[in-house]
PAZAPA-4460 file (N, C-alpha, C; in steps of 0.05 Angstrom, whole numbers, plus 32768, in hexadecimal, padded with zeros to 4 digits):
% residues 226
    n_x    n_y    n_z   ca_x   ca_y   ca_z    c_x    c_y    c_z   seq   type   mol
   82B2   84C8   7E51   82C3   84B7   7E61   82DE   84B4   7E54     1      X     A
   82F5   84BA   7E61   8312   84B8   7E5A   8312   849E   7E53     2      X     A
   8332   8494   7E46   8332   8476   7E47   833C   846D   7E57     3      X     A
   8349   8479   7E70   834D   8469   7E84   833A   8461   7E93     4      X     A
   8326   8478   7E95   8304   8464   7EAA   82FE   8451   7E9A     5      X     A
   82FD   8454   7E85   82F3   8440   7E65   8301   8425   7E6A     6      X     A
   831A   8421   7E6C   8329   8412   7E73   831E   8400   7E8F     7      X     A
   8313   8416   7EA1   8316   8410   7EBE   82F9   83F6   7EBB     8      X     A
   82E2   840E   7EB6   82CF   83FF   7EAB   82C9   83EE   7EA0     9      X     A
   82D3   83E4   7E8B   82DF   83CB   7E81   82E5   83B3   7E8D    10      X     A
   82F1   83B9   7E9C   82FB   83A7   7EAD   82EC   8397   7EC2    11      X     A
   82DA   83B2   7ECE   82D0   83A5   7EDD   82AF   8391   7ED0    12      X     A
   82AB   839C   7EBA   829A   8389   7EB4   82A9   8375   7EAB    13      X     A
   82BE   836F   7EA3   82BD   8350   7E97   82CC   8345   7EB2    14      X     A
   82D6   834D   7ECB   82D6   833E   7EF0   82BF   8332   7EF3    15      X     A
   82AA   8344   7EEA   8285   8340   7EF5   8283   831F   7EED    16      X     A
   8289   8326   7ECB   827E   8311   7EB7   828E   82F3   7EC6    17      X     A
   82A9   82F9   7EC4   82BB   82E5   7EC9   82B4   82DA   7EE8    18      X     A
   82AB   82E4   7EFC   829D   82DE   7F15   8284   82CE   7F0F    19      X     A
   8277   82D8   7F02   8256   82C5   7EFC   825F   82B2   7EED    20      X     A
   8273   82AC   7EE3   8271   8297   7EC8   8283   827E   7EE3    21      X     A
   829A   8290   7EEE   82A1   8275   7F0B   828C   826D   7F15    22      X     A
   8279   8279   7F24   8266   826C   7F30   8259   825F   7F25    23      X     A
   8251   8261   7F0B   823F   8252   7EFB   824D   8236   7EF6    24      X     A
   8267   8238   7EF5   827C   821D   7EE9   827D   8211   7F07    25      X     A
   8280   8217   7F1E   828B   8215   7F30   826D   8208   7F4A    26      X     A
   8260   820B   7F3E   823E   8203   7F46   8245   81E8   7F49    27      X     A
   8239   81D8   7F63   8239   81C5   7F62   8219   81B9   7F70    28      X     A
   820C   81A7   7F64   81EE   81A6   7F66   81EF   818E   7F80    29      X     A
   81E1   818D   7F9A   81E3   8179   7FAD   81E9   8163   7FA7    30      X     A
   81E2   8154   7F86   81DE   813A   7F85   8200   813C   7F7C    31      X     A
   8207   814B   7F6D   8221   813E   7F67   8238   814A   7F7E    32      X     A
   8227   8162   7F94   8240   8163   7FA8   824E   8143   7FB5    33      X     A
   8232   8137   7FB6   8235   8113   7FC0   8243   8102   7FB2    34      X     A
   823A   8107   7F94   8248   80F2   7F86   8264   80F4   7F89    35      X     A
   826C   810F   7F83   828C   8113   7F8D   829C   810B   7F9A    36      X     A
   8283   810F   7FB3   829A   80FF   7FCF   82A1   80EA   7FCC    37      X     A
   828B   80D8   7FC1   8294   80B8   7FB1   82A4   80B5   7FA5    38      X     A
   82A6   80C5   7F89   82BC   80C1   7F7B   82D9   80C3   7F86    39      X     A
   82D7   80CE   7FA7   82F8   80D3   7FA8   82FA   80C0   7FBD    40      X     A
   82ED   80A7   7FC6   82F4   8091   7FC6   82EF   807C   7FB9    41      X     A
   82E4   807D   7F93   82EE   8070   7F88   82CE   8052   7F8F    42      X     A
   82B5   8065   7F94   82A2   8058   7FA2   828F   8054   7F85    43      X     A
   8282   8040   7F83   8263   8040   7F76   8245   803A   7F87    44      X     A
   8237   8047   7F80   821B   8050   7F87   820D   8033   7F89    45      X     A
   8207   8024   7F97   81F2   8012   7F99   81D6   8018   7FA1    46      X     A
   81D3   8026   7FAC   81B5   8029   7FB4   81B0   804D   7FBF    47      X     A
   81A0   8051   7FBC   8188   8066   7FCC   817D   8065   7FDF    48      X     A
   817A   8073   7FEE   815D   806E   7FFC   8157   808C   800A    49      X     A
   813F   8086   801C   8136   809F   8030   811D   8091   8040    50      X     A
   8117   809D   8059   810A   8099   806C   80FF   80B2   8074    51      X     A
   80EA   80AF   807C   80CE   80CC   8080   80C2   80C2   809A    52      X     A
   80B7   80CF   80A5   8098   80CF   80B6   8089   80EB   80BC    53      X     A
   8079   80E9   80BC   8060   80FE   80C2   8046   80F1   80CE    54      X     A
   803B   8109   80D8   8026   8104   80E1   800D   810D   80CD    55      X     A
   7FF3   8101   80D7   7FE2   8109   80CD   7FC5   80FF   80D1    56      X     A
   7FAB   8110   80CE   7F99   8108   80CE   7F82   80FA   80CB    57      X     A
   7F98   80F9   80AD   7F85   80E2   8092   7F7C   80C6   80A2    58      X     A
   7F7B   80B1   80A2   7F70   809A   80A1   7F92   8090   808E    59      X     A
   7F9B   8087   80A9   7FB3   8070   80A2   7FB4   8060   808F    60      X     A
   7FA2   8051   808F   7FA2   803C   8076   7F99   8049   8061    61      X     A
   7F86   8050   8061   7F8A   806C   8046   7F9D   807C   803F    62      X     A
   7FA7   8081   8050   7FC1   8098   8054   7FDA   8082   8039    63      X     A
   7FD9   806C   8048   7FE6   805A   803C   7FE8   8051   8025    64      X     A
   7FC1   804D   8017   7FC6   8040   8006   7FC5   805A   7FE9    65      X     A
   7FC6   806D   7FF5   7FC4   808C   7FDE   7FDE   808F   7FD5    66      X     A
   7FF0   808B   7FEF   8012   8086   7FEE   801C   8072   7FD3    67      X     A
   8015   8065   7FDA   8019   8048   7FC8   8010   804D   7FAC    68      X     A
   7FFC   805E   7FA5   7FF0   8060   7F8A   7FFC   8076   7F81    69      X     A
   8001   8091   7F9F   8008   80A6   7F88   8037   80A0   7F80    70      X     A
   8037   8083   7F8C   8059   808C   7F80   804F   806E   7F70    71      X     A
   8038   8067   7F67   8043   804F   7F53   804C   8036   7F5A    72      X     A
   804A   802E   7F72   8059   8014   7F7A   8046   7FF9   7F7A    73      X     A
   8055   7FE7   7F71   8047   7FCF   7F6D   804D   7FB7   7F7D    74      X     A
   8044   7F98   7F78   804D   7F8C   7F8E   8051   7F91   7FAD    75      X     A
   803B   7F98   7FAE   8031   7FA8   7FC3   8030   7F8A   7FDB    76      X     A
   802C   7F8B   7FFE   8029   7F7C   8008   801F   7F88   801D    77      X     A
   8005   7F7C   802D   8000   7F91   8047   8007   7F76   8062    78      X     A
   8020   7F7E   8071   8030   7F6E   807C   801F   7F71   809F    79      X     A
   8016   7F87   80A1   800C   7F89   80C5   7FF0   7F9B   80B8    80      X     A
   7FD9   7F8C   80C6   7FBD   7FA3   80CA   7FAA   7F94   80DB    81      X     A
   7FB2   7FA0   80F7   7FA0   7F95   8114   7F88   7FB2   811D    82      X     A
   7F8D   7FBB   810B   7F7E   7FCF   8113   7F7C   7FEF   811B    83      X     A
   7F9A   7FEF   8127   7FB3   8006   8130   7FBF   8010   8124    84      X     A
   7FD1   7FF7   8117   7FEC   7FEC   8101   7FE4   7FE9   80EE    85      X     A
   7FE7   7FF8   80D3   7FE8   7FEC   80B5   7FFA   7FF5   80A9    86      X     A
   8017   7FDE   809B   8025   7FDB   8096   8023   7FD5   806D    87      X     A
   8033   7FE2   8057   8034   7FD9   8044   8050   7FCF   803B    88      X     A
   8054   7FBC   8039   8074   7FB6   8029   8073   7FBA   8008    89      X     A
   8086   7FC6   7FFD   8086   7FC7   7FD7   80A0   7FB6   7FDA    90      X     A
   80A5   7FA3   7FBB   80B8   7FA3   7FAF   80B3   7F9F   7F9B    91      X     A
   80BB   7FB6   7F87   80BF   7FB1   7F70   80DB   7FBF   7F5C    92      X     A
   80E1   7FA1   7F5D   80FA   7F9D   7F4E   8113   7FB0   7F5A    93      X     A
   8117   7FC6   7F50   8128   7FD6   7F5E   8123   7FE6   7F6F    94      X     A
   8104   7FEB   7F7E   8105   7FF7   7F90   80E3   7FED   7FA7    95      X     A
   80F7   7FEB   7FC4   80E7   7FD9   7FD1   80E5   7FE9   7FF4    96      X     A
   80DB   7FDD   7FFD   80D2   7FED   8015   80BD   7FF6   8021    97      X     A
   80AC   800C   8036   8096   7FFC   8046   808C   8022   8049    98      X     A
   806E   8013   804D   805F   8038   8058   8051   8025   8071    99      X     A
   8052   8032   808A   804A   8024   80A4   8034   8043   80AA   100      X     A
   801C   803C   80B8   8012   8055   80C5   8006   8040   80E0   101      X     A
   8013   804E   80FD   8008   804A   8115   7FEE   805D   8118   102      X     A
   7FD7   804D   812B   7FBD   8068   8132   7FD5   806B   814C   103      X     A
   7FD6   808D   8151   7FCC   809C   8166   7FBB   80A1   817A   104      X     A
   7FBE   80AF   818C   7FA1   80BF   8198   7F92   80CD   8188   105      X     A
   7F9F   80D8   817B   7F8E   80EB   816C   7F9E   80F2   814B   106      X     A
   7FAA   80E0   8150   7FBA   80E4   8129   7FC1   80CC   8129   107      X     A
   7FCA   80C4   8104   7FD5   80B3   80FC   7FFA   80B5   80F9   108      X     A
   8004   80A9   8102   8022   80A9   80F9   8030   80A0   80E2   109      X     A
   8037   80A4   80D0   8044   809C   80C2   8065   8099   80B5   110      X     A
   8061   807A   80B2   8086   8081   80AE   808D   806D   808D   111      X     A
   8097   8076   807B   809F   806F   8067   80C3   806A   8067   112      X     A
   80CA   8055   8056   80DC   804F   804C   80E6   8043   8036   113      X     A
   80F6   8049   801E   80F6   804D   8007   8118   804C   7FF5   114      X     A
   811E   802F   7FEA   8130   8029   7FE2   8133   8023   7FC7   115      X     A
   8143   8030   7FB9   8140   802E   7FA4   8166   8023   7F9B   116      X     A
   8160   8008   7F86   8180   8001   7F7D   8184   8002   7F61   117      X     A
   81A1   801D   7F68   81A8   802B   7F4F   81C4   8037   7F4D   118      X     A
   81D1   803A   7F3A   81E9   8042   7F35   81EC   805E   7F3B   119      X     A
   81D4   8064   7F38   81D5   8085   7F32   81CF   809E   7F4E   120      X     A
   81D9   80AE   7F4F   81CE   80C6   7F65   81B5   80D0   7F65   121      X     A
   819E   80C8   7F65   8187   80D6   7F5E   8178   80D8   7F72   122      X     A
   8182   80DC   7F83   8178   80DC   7FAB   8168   80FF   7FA8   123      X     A
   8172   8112   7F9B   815D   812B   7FA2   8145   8120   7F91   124      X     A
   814B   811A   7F74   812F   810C   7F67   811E   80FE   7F79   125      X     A
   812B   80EF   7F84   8117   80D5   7F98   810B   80E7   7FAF   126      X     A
   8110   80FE   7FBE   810F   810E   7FD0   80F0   811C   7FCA   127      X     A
   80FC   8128   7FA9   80E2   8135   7FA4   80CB   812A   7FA0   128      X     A
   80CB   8118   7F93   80BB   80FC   7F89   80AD   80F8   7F98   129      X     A
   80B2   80EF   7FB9   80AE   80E9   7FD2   80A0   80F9   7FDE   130      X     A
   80B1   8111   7FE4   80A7   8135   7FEC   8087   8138   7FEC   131      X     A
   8089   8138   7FC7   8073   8144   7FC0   8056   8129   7FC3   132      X     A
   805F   8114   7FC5   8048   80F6   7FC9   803C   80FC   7FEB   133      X     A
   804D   8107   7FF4   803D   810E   8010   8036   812B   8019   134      X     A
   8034   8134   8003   8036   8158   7FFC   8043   815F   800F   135      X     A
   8066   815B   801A   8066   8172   8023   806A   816F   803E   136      X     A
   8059   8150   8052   8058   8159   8066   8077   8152   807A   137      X     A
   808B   8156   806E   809D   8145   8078   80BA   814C   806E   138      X     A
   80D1   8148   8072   80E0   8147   806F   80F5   8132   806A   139      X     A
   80FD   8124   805C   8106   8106   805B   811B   8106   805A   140      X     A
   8127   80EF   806E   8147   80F4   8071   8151   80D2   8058   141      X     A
   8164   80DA   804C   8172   80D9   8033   8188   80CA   8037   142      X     A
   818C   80B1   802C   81AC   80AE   8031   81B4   809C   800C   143      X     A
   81CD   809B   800B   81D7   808B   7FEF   81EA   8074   7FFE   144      X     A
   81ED   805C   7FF7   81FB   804A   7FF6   8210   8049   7FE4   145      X     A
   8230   8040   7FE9   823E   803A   7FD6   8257   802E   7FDD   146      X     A
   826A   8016   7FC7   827C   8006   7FD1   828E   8014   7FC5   147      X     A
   82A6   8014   7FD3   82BE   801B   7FCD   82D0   8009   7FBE   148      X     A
   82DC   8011   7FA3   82F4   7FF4   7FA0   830F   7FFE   7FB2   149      X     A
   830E   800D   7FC7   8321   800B   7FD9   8320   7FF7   7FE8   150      X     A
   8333   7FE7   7FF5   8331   7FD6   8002   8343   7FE1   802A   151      X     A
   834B   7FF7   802B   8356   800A   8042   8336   8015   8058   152      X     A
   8330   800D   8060   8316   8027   806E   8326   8041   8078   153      X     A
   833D   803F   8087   834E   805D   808B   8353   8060   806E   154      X     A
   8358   8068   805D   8361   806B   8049   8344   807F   803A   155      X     A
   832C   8069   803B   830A   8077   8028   830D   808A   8040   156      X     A
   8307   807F   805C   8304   8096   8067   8314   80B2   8068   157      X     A
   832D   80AF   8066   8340   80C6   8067   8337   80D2   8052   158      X     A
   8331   80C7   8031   832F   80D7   800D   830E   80E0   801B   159      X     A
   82FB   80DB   8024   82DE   80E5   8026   82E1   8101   8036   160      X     A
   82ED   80F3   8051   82EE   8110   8063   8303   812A   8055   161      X     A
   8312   8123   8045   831D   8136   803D   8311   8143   8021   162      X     A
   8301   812E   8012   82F2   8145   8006   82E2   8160   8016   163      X     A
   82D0   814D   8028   82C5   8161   8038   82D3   817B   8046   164      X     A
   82E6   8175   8046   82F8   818E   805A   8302   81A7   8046   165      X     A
   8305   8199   802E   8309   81B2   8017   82F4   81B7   8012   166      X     A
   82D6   81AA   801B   82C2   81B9   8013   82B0   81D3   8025   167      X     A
   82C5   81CE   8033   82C4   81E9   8052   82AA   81E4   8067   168      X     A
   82A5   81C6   8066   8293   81BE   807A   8298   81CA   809C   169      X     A
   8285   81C8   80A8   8284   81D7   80BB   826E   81B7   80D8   170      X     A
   8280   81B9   80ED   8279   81AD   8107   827C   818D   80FE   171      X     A
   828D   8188   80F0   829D   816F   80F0   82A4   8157   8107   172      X     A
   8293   8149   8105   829C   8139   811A   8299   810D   8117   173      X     A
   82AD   810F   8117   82AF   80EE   8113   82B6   80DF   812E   174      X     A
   82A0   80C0   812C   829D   80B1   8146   82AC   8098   8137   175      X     A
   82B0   8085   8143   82B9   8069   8137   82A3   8054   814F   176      X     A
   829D   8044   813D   8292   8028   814B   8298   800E   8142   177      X     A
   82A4   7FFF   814B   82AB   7FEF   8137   82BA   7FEB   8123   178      X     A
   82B4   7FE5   810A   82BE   7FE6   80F3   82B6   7FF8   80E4   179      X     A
   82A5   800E   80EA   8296   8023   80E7   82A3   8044   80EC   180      X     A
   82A3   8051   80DD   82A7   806C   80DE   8295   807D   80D2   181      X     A
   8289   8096   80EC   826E   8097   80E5   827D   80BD   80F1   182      X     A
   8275   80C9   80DC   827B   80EA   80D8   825F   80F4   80D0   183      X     A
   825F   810D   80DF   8242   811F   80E1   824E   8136   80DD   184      X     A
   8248   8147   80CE   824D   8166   80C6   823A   817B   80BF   185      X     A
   823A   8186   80B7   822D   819F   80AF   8233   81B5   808E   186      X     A
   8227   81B0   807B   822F   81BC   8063   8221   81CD   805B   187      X     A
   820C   81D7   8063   81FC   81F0   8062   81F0   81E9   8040   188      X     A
   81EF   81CE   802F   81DE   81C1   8021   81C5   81B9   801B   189      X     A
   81BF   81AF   8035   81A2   819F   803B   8194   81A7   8056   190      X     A
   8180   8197   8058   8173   81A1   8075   817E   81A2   8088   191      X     A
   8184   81A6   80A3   8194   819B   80B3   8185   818F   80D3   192      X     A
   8192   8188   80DD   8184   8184   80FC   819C   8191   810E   193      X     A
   8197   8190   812A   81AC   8193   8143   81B7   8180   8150   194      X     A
   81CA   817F   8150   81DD   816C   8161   81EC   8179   817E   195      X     A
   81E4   8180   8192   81FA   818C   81A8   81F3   81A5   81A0   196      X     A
   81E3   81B3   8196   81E0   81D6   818F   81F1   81D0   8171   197      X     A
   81F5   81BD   816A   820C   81C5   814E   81FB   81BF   8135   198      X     A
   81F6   81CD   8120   81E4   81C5   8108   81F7   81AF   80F6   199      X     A
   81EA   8192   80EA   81F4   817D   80E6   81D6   817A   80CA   200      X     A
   81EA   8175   80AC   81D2   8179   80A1   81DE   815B   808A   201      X     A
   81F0   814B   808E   81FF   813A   8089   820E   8124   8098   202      X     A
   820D   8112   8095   821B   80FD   809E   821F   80D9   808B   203      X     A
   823E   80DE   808D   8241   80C5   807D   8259   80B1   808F   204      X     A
   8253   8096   8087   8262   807C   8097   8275   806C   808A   205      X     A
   8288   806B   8091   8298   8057   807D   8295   8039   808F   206      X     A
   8284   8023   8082   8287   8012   808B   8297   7FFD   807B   207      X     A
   82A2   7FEB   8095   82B4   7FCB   8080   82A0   7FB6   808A   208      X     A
   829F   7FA8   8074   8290   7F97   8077   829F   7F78   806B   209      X     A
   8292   7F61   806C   82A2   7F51   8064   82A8   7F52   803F   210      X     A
   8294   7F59   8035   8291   7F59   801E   82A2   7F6E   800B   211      X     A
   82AB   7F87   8021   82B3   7FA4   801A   82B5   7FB6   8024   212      X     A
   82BA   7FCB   8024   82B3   7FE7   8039   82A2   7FFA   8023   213      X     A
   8292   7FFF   8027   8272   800C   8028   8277   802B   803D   214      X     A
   826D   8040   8027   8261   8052   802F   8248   8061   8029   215      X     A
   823C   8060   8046   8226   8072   8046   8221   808D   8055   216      X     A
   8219   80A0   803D   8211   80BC   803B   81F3   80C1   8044   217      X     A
   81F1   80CE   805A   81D6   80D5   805D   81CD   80F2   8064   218      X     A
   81BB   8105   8065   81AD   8115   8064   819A   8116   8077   219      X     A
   8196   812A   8088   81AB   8132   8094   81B6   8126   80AE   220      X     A
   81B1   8112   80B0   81BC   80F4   80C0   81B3   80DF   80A8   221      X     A
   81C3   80C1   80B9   81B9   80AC   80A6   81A9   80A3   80BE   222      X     A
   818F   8098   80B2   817D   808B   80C8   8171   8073   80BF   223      X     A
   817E   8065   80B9   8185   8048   80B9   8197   803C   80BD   224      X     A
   8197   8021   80BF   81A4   8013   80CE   81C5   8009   80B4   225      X     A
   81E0   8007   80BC   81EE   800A   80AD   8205   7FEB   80C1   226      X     A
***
């Protein structure tokens, strides 16, 4: 080999190298694509949560109380059981919330909900945690809470949506209600659902409240009440 292919060659392996080592620096892991968006309004994390339902065969109240043992929860309370309906409430300490199973015709329904209060992003942790306590049968939609020390809502909202727009999101669309600004998109991140034929696998709200303006991030809608 001459030294100019030598040369040529050269080169192109250390492009190769210098390409894998960007991607590697340039990786950004779901939990901190979120935290980000926070940070560029200047937001902190108050709470977690996620919401599930599935169906299933098991015996509801069993279904229930296997739930309860295999994530550890204590302060347990059984709030509804007529027979149909059995309902569990948890709180403990920083994380509180309810496993309900309706009878069916021929299945049990179940719906869980699951809040946890914390500074920190650990919403895929809580996901898996969750995931794997019902092996599997379900998909749980995800959201993070957090206050802004902005005191503008045009303002959080303008620094959020514009992270997102450098992050080359795709089927963008924001509603207003209220004091409420509520944006649904698509980031090819997480699971997604359909909106109008449009894939929507995100959605976050800037709300004012009297206390502050609050935003909430959810996966891939938020399906709670805000």
């Amino acid at each position: 080999m001459n030294s100019k292919k030598f040369f040529v060659a050269i080169l192109l392996i250390l492009s190769v190298i210098i390409n894998i080592y960007v991607v590697k620096i340039n990786a950004v892991t779901n939990d901190d694509y979120l935290s980000n968006a926070l940070k560029e309004t200047n937001s902190t994390i108050e709470e977690i949560g996620l919401t599930t339902n599935y169906k299933t065969n098991n015996n509801g109240e069993k279904e229930c109380k296997n739930w309860i043992k295999n994530m550890n929860l204590n302060n347990k309370k059984v709030t509804i059981y007529n027979g149909k309906s059995y309902c569990i409430n948890f709180d403990n300490k920083d994380v509180s919330g309810y496993i309900e199973s309706v009878k069916k015709a021929d299945y049990y329904d179940i719906s869980i909900y699951i809040k946890l209060l914390t500074n920190k992003n650990n919403i895929d942790e809580l996901k898996r945690k969750v995931t794997k306590s019902i092996g599997g049968k379900s998909t749980p939609y995800m959201y993070i809470k957090a206050k802004s020390k902005l005191k503008n809502i045009s303002k959080v909202a303008c620094s959020i949506k514009g992270y997102f727009d450098k992050n080359g999101v795709k089927n963008l669309k924001t509603t207003r209600m209220n004091n409420i600004l509520s944006t649904t998109m698509y980031t090819g991140r997480y699971d997604y659902i359909f909106d109008n034929n449009k894939k929507v696998d995100l959605n976050y709200a800037v709300c004012k409240y009297n206390d502050g303006i609050y935003i909430m991030i959810g996966t891939p809608i938020l399906n709670i009440n805000y």
